[in-house]
NUVEX-817114 format. One record per residue (C-alpha): x, y, z. Coordinates in steps of 0.5 Angstrom, whole numbers, plus 500, padded with zeros to 3 digits. Layout:
<recs>
<rec><X>X</X><Y>Y</Y><Z>Z</Z></rec>
...
</recs>
This chain:
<recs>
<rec><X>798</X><Y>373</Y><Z>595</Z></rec>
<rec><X>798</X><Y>366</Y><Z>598</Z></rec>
<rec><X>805</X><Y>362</Y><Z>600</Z></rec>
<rec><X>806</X><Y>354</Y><Z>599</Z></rec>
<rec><X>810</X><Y>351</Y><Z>604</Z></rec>
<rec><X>812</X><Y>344</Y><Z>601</Z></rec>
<rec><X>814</X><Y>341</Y><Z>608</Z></rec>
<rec><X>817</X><Y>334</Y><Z>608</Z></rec>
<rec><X>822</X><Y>328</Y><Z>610</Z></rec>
<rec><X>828</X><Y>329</Y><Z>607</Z></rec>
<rec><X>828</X><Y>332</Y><Z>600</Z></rec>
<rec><X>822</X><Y>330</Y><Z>597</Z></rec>
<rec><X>819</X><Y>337</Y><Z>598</Z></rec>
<rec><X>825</X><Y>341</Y><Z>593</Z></rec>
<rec><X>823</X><Y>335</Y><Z>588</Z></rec>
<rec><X>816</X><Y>336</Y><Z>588</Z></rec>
<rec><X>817</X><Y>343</Y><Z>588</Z></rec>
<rec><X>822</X><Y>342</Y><Z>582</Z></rec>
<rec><X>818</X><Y>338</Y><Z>578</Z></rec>
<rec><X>812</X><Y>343</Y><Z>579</Z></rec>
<rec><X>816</X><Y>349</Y><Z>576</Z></rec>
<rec><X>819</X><Y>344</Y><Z>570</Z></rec>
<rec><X>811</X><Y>343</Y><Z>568</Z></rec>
<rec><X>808</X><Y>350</Y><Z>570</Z></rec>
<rec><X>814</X><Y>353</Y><Z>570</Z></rec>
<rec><X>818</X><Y>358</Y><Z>576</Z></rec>
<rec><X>813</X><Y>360</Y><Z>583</Z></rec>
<rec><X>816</X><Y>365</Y><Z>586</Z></rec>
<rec><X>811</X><Y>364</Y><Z>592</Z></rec>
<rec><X>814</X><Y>356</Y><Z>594</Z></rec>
<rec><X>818</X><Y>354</Y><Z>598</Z></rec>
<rec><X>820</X><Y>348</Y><Z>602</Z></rec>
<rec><X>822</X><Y>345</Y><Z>609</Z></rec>
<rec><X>825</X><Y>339</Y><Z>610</Z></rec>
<rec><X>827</X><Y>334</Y><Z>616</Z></rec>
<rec><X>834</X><Y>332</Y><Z>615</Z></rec>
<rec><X>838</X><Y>327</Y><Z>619</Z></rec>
<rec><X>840</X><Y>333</Y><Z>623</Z></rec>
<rec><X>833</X><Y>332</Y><Z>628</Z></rec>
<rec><X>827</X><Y>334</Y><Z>629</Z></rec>
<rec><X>830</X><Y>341</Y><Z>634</Z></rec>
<rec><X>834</X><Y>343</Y><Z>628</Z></rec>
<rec><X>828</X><Y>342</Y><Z>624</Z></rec>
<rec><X>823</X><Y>346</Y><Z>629</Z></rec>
<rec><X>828</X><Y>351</Y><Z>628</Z></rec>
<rec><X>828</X><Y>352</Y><Z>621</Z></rec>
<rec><X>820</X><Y>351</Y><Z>620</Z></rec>
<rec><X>819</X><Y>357</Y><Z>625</Z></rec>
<rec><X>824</X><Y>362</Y><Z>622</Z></rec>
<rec><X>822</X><Y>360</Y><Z>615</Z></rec>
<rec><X>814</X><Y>361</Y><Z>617</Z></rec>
<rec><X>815</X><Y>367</Y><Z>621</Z></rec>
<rec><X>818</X><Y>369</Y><Z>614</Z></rec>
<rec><X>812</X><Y>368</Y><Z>611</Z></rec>
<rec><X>808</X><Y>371</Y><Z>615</Z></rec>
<rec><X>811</X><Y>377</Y><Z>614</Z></rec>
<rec><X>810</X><Y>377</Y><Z>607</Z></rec>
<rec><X>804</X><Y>374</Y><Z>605</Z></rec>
<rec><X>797</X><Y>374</Y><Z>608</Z></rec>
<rec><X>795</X><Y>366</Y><Z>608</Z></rec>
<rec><X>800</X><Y>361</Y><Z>607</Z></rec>
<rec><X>798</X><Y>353</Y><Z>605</Z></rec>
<rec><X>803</X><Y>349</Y><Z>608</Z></rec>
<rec><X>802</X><Y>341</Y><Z>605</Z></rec>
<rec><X>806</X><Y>336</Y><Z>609</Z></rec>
<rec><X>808</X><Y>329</Y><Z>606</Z></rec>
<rec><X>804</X><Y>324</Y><Z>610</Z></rec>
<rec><X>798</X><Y>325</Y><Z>616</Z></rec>
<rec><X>801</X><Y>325</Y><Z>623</Z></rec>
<rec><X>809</X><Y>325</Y><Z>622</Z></rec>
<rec><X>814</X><Y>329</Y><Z>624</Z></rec>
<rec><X>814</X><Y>335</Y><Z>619</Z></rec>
<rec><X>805</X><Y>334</Y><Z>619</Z></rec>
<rec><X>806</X><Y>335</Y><Z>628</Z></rec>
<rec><X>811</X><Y>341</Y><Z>628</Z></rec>
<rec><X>807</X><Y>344</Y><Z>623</Z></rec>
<rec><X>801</X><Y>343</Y><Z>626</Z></rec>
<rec><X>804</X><Y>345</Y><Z>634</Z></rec>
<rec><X>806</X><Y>351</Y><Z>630</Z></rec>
<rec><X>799</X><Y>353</Y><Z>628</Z></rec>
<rec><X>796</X><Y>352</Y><Z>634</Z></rec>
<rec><X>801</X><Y>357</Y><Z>637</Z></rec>
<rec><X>800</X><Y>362</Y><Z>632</Z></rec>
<rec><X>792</X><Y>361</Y><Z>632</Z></rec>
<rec><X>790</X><Y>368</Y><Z>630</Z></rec>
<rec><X>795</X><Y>367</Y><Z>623</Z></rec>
<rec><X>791</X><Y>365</Y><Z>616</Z></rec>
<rec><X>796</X><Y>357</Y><Z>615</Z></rec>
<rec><X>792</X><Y>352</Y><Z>612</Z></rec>
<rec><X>795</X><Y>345</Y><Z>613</Z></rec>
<rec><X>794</X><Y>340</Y><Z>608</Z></rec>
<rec><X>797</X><Y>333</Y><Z>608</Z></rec>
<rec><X>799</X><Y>327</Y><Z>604</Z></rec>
<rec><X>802</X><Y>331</Y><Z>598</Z></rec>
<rec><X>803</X><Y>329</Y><Z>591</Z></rec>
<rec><X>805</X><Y>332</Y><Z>585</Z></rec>
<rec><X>798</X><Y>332</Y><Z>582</Z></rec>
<rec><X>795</X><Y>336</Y><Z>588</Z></rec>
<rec><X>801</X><Y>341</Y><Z>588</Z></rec>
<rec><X>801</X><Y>343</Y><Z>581</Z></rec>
<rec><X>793</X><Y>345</Y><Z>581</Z></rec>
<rec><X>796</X><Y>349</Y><Z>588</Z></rec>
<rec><X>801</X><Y>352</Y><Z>584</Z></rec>
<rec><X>797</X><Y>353</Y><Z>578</Z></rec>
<rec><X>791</X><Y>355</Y><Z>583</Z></rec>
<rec><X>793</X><Y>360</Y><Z>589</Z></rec>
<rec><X>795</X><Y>366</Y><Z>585</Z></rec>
<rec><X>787</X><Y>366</Y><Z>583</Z></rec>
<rec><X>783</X><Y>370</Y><Z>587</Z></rec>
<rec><X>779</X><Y>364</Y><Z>590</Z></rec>
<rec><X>778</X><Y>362</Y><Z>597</Z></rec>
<rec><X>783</X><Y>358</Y><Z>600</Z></rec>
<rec><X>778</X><Y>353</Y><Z>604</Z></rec>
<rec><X>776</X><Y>352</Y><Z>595</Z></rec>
<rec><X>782</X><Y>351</Y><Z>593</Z></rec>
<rec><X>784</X><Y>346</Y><Z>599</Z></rec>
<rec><X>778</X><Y>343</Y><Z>597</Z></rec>
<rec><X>780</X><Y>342</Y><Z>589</Z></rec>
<rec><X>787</X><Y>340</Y><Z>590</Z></rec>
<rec><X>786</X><Y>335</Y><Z>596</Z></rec>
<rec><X>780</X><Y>332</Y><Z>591</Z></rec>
<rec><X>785</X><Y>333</Y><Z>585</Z></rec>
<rec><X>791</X><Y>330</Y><Z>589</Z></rec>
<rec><X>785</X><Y>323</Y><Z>590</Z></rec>
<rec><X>783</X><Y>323</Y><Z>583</Z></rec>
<rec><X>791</X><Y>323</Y><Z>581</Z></rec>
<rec><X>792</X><Y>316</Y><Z>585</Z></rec>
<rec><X>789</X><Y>310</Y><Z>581</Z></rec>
<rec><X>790</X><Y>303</Y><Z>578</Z></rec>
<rec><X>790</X><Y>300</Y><Z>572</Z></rec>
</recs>
């Protein structure tokens, strides 16, 4: 089974996980990670134990960050580069289209690069004018 990691400022990362579980229902395998006022040191702090955490239970972890090239996208994309040999993917610009596919998704035995694929086209066809 694959995790999701919902990492954010603030708390834009429990309402989305919240609002996917209200529409597809309890996940046991999202979680969250948010950057607070308490800084990035405390939040490079949480991200590591909440990751090696994961690494323990799940054989791939998918985290989706909130915007490219930020805070919570750099720190998760540091720890990455220092734990090469594990299987974490890195997906940014969330939206709650893309993590409900993931959610809906992920428990599926498809391979992960497919099911980035669809999510990050499911999270672009979601944004639109009218």
């Amino acid at each position: 089974m694959k995790a999701i990691l919902l990492v954010t400022h603030s708390t834009m990362c429990e309402g989305v996980k919240e609002s996917c579980e209200m529409i597809i229902g309890k996940k046991e395998n999202i979680y969250t990670c948010s950057l607070t006022e308490e800084g990035v040191d405390n939040f490079r702090v949480e991200l590591t134990e909440r990751m090696e955490t994961l690494e323990k239970e799940y054989k791939e972890i998918i985290i989706v960050t909130d915007i490219p090239n930020a805070t919570p996208y750099n720190e998760c994309y540091r720890y990455i580069l220092a734990h090469k040999d594990s299987n974490i993917y890195l997906v940014t610009g969330m939206n709650l289209a893309m993590v409900i596919e993931l959610g809906m998704l992920c428990d599926l035995d498809m391979e992960t690069q497919q099911l980035i694929n669809q999510i990050m086209d499911t999270g672009k066809i979601s944004i639109c004018s009218l």
